[in-house]
C-alpha positions as CSV (number, residue, x, y, z in Angstrom):
1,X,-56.2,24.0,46.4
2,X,-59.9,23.6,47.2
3,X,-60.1,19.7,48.3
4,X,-59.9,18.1,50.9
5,X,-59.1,14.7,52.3
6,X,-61.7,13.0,54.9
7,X,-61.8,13.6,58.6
8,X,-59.7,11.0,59.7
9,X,-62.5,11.1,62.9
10,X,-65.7,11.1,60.9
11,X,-65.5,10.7,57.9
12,X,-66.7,14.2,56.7
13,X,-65.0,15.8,53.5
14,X,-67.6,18.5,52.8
15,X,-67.3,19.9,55.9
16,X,-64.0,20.5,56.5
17,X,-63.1,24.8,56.3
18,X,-59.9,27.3,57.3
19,X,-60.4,29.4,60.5
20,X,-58.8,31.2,62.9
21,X,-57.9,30.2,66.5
22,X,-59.7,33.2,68.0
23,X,-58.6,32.2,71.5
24,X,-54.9,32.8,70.6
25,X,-55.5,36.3,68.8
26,X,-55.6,35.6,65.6
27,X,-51.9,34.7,65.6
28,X,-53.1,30.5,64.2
29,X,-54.9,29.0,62.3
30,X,-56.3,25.6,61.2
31,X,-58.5,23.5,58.8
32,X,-61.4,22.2,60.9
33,X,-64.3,19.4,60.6
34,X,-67.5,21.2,60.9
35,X,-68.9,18.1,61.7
36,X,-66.9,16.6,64.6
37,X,-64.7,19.5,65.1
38,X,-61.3,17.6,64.6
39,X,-58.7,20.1,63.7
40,X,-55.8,20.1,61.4
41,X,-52.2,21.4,62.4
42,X,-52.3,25.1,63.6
43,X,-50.2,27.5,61.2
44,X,-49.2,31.1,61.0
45,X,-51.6,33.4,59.7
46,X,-49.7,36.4,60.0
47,X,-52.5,38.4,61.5
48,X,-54.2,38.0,57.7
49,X,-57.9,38.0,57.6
50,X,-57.9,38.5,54.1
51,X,-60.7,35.9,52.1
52,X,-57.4,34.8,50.2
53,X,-54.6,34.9,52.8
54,X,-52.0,32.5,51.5
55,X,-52.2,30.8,55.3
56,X,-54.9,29.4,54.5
57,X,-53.7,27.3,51.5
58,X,-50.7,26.5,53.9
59,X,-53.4,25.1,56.1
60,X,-55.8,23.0,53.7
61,X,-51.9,21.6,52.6
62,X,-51.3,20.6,56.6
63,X,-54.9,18.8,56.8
64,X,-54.3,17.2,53.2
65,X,-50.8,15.5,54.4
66,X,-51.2,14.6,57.5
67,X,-50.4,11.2,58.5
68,X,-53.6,9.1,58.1
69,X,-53.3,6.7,61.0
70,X,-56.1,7.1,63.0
71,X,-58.4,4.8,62.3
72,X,-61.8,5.0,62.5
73,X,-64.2,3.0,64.3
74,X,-67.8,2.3,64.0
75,X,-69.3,0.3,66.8
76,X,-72.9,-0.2,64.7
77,X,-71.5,-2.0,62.0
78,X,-68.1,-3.7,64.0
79,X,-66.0,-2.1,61.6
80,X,-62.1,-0.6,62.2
81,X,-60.2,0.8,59.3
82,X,-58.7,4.0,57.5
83,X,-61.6,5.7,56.6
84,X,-65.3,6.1,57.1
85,X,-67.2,2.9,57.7
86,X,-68.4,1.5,54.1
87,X,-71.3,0.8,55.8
88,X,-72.1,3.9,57.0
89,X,-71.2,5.6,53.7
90,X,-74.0,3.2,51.7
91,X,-76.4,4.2,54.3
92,X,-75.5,7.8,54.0
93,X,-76.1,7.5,50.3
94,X,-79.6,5.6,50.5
95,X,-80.8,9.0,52.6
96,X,-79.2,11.0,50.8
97,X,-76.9,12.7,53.6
């Protein structure tokens, strides 16, 4: 499992990687937004820092079905919904961003 759904925060679905919570030792781990940060529920890594540990599935499968009921807000274009603002999505394809 390689995909990814959005950042129910920004929007972001590139962005989004496994990595450990160094703070805690190694002991969690999480799927995180490199673009706004937001991270996914923590899960055991069993000390593995192995390229393929098989936490790290466990963790793009905790981001993937988490409940999507944040919604996301974009104050330039009045907008409030699940998801990225369509807006902002046009835009980001005009620039190419």
């Amino acid at each position: 499992m390689s995909e990814y759904k959005p950042c129910p925060f920004c929007g972001e679905q590139k962005g989004i990687e496994v990595s450990f919570d160094e703070s805690q030792g190694f002991k969690w781990g999480h799927a995180v937004c490199c673009n706004c940060g937001a991270c996914g529920p923590e899960v055991r890594t069993s000390y593995n820092r192995e390229p393929d540990a098989p936490w790290k599935n466990q963790a793009r499968k905790e981001w993937n079905e988490r409940p999507n009921t944040w919604p996301h807000t974009c104050s330039l274009h009045n907008y409030t919904g699940n998801g990225p603002c369509p807006a902002c999505e046009q835009l980001k394809k005009t620039i190419g961003g």
